[in-house]
C-alpha positions in Angstrom: 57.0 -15.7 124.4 60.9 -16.0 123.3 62.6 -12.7 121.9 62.6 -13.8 118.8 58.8 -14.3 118.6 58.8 -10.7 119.9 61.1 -9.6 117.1 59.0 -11.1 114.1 55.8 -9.1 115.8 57.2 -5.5 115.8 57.8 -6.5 111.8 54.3 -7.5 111.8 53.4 -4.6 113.5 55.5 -1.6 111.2 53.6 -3.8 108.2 50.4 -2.9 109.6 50.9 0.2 110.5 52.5 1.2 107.0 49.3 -0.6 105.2 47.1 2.5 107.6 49.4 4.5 105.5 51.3 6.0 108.7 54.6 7.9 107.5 57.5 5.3 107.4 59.3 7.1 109.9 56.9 7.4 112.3 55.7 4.0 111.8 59.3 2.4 112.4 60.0 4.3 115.7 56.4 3.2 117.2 56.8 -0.2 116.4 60.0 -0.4 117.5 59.6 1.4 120.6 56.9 -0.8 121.7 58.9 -3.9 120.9 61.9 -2.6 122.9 60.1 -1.9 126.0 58.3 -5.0 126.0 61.6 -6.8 126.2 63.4 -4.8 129.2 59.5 -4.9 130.7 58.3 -1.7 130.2 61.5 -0.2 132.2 60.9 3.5 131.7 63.9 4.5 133.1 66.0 2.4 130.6 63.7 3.6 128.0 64.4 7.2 128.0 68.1 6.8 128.8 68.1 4.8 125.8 66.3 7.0 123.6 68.7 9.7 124.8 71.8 7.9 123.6 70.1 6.8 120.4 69.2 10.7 119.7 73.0 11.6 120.1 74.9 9.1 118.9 72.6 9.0 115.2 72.6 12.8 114.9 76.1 13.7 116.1 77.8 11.2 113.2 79.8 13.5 111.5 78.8 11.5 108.1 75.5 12.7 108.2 76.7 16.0 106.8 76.9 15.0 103.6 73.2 14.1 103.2 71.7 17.8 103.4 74.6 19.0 101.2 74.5 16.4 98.0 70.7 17.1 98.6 72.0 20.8 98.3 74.0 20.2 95.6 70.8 18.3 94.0 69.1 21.1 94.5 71.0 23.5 92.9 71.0 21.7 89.8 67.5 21.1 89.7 66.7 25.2 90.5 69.5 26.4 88.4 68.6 24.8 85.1 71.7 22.6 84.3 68.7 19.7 83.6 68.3 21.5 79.9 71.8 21.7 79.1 72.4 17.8 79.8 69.2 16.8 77.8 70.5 19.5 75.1 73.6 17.9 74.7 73.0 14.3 74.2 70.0 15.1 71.9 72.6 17.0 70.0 74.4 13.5 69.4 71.5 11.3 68.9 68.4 13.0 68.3 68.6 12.5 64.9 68.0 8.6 65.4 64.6 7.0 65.8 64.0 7.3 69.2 67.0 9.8 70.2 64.6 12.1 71.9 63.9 9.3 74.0 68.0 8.0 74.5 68.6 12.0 75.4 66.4 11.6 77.8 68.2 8.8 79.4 71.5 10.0 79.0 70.5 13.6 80.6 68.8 11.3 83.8 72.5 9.5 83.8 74.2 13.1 83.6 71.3 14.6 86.1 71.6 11.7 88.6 76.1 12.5 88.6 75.2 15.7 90.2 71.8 15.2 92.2 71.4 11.8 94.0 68.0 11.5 94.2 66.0 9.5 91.9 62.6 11.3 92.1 64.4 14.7 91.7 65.8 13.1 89.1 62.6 12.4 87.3 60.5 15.2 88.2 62.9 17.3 86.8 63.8 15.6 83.3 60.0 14.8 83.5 59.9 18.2 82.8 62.6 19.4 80.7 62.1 15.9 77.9 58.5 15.4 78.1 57.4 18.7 75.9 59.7 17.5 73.8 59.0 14.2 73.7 55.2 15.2 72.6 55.9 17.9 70.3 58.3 14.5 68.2 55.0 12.2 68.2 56.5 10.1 70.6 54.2 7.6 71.9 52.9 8.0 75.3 53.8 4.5 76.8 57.6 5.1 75.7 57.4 8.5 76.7 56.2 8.1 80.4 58.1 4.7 80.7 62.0 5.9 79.1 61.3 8.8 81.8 60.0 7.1 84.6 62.7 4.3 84.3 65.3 6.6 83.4 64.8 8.6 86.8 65.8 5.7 88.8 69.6 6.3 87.3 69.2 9.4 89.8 70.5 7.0 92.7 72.1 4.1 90.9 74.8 6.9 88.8 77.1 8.3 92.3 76.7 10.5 94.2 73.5 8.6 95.9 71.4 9.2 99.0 71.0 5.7 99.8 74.6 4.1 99.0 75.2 6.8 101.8 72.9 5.1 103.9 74.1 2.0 103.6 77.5 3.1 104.3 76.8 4.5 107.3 74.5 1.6 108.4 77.8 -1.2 107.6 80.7 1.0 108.4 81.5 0.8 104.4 83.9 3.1 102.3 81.2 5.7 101.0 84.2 6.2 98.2 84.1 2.4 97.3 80.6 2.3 96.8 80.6 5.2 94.8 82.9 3.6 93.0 81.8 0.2 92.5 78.4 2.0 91.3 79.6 3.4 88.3 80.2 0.5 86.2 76.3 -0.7 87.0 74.8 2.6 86.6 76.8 2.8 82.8 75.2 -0.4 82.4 71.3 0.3 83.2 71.9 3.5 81.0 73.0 1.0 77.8 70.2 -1.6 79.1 67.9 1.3 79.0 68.6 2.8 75.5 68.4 -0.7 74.0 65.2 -1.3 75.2 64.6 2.2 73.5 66.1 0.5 70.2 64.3 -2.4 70.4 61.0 -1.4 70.8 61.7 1.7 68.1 62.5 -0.9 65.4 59.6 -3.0 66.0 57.3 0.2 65.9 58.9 2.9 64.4 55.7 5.3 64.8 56.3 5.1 68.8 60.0 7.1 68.7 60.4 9.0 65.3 63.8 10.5 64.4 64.4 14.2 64.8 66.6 16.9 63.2 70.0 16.5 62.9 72.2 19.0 64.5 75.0 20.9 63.2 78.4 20.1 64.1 78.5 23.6 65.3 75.5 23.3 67.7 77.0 19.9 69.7 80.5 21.5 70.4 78.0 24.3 71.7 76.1 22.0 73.7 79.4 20.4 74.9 80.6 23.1 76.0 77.7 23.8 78.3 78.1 20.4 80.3 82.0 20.1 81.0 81.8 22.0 84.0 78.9 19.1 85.3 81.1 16.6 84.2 84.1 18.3 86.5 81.8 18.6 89.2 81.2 14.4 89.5 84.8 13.6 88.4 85.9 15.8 91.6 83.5 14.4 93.8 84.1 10.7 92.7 87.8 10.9 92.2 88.4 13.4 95.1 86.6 11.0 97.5 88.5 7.9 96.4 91.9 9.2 96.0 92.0 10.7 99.3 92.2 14.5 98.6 88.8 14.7 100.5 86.8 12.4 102.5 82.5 12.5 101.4 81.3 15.3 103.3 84.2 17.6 102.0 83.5 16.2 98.6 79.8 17.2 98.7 80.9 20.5 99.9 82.8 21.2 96.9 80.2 19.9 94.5 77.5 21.8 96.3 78.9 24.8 96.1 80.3 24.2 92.5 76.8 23.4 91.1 75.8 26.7 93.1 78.5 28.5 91.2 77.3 26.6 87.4 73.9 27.7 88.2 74.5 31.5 88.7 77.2 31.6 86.1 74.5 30.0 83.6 71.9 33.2 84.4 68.5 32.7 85.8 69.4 31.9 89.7 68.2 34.5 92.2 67.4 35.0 95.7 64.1 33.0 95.3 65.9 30.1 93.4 68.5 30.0 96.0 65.7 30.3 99.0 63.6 27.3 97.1 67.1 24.9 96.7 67.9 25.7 100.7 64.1 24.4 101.6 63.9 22.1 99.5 67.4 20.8 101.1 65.9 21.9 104.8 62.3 19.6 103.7 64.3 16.4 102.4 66.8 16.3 105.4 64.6 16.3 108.1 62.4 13.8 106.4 65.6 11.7 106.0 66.9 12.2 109.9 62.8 11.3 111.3 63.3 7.7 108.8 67.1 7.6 110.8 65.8 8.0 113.7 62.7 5.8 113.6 65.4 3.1 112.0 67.6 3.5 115.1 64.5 2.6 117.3 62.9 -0.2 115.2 66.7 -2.0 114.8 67.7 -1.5 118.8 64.3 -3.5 119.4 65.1 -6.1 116.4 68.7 -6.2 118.3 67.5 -7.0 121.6 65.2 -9.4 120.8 68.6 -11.4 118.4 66.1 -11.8 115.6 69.1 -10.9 112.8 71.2 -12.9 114.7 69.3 -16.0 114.8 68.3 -15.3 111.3 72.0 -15.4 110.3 72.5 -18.6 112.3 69.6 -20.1 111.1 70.6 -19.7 107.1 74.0 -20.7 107.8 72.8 -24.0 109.3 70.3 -24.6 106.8 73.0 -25.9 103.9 70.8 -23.9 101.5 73.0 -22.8 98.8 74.2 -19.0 99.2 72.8 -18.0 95.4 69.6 -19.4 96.6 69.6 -17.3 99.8 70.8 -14.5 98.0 68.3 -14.6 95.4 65.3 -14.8 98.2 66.9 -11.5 99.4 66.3 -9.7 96.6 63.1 -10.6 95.8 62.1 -9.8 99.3 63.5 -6.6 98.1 61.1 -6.4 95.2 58.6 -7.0 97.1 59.0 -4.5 99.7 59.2 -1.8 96.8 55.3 -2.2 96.3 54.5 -0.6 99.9 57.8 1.2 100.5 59.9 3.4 99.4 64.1 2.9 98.6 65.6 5.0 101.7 63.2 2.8 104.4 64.3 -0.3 102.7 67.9 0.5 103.0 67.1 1.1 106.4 65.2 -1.1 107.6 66.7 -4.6 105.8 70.3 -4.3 105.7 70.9 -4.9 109.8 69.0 -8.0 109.0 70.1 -9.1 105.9 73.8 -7.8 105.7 75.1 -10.6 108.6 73.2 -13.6 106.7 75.0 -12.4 103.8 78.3 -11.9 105.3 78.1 -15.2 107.4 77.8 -17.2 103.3 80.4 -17.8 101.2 79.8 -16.1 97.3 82.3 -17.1 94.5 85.4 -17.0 97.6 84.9 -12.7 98.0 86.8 -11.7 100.5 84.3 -10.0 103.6 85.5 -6.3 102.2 84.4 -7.0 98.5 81.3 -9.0 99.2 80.2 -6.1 101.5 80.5 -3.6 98.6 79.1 -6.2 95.9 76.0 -6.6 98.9 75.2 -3.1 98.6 75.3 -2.7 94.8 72.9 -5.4 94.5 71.0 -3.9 97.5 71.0 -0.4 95.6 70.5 -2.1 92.3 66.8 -4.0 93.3 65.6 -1.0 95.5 65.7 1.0 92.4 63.2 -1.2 90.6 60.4 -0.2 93.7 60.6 2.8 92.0 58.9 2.0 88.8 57.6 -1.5 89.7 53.3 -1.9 90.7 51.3 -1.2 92.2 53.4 1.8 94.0 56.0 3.1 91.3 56.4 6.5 92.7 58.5 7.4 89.4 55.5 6.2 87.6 53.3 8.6 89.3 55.5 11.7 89.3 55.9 11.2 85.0 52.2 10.2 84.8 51.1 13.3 86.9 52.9 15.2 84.0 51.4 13.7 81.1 47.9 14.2 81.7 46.7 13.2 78.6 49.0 9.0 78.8 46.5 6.9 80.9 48.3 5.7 84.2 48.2 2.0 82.5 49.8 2.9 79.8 52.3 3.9 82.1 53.0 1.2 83.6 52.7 -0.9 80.2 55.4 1.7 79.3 57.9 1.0 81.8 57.7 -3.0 81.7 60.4 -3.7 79.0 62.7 -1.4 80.9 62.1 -4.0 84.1 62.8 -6.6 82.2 66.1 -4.7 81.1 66.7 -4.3 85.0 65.9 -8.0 86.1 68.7 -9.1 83.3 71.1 -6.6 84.9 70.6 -8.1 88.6 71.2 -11.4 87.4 75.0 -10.6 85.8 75.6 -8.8 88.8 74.5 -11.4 91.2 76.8 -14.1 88.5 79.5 -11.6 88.1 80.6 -9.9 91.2 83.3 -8.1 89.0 81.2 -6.0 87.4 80.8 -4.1 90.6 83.9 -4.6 91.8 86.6 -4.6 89.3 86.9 -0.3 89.2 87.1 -0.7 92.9 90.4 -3.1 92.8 91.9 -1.4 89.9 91.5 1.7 91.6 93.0 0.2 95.0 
């Protein structure tokens, strides 16, 4: 049996053992450890020295660091309330507008997902804060559930996100350029979002009725109360890319500024500040175990030259690279039914980063196509988060509004995948959406 052959089974093999619903981690380090000592034929010795160096040379990367602390700095946000004052202060603006309970909503997910990072934070945590008031407006339940469950998913497309970091590390990539080149795409899912909100509002203007309108008084309150969130992600996002800090000093800062908001704003004690340091403790080992079993599935996938010969293969075939380009991403989609964003990063990019980088898109040079790669990349593993049958946002707002049947959930958050789907396709047509704060800034 060639390599290669051997390559394509340990992908068989993670598939199956994912569908036995083993944990992603665990499932990507036994396939791949498998795989790899079939290939050097079951040398032990190698094995373990191999396993040793794979250990070290993951978990010693000093850019690991700033994983635990934007999750720290995520949770410190999420424990220390500054959730209400976002939603607060956009509903200020627009809650007087049919459906503005519902753009608030969005617009605090945008705000939430500046200073967290995480997309199911980000939607268990607004899920919480918007829905009561959602419900207590009439809102319907399919809007409801789906502005929520769509508008968490801003949580990793807005920077700071986990998974751009991820992909950083994975391609040797400028976390600070694809921070960067995010923020133009996450402004624009935000829009695409709060249209769909319009449109279905004026077609049914029972499912999003206005509120109140607020006093002038009340939304320089509310303003107020957010510029010291907006400070925190203009000096993590400008800090990074002008040079005053690299990432992990950057996270530092915001961690311990959103630590600072949170006790300033009342309501953070010890057990607050015990619950954000396991919550951060809980999500970064997860992460590492998914690293680790990553490192083991992709030294197998490397031995046996199956990205390689991928890459070789596509490049001979004269297919043209949109074409290529567009299978890619709906591979992506459909990997988001049975996985979830950070294994897909994880697992796809050493394949599918060198076919892309060995085809030619529009004439981008190899530095922009690699940052315009992992937008996209970003862009469709957000839309596993809402998509069926796995939607884990879907769940999470569902689980919270007991009384919206899980359908109706998912009816809910289809016109805000359709919003996404347009999205990919300018940015797949129009690399300079993604890239165009990146050069100006450079």
């Amino acid at each position: 049996m060639s390599h290669s052959s051997i390559g394509y089974l340990v992908f068989a093999g993670l598939l199956l053992l994912i569908a036995v619903r083993t944990p992603i981690g665990i499932a990507m380090f036994v396939a791949g450890a498998v795989g790899y000592c079939h290939l050097i034929d079951w040398n032990w010795a190698i094995f373990l020295a191999s396993l040793k160096n794979l250990a070290y040379a993951r978990l010693s990367n000093y850019d690991l660091a700033v994983i635990p602390l934007f999750l720290l700095m995520g949770q410190f946000a999420t424990h220390g309330g500054l959730s209400r004052g976002l939603f607060n202060f956009v509903g200020a603006f627009v809650g007087h507008r049919r459906g503005g309970i519902a753009y608030a909503a969005i617009g605090a997910c945008a705000g939430f997902g500046a200073i967290c990072g995480s997309s199911v934070a980000t939607a268990a945590t607004m899920g919480q804060v918007a829905l009561p008031e959602l419900r207590r407006h009439r809102y319907k339940g399919s809007l409801a559930t789906g502005a929520l469950a769509a508008g968490g998913t801003l949580g990793i497309l807005i920077p700071p996100s986990i998974p751009l970091v991820i992909y950083a590390i994975l391609t040797q990539e400028s976390i600070g350029k694809l921070f960067t080149a995010a923020v133009v795409p996450g402004l624009l899912a935000t829009l695409g979002y709060m249209i769909v909100v319009r449109i279905i509002v004026s077609r049914d203007p029972e499912a999003g009725p206005a509120g109140p309108r607020a006093s002038w008084s009340h939304r320089l309150s509310t303003l107020l109360g957010v510029i010291p969130i907006l400070l925190v992600f203009v000096i993590v996002i400008f800090g990074i890319y002008a040079g005053w800090t690299n990432a992990t000093e950057a996270a530092a800062v915001g961690a311990a500024a959103c630590g600072v908001i949170a006790v300033a704003k009342g309501g953070f004690g010890w057990r607050a500040f015990a619950d954000s340091l396991l919550g951060t403790a809980q999500s970064t080992a997860m992460i590492m175990l998914i690293l680790l079993g990553a490192d083991m599935m992709n030294t197998a996938l490397a031995v046996s030259q199956l990205p390689a010969e991928l890459a070789s293969a596509v490049s001979a075939s004269g297919l043209p690279p949109l074409l290529v380009i567009a299978g890619i991403l709906l591979i992506y989609i459909f990997l988001g039914c049975v996985m979830d964003s950070l294994a897909m990063i994880l697992l796809t990019i050493p394949i599918f980063y060198p076919v892309v980088m060995g085809l030619d898109f529009f004439g981008l040079s190899a530095a922009d196509k690699s940052v315009w790669f992992g937008i996209l990349a970003l862009t469709v593993v957000e839309i596993g988060l809402i998509h069926p049958p796995v939607g884990l946002n879907v769940y999470i707002i569902n689980r919270m509004a007991k009384d919206v049947p899980l359908a109706e959930t998912f009816k809910g958050v289809i016109p805000f995948l359709a919003s996404d789907f347009i999205r990919i396709v300018a940015l797949v047509m129009f690399p300079a959406i993604s890239l165009f704060l990146v050069r100006y800034a450079g």
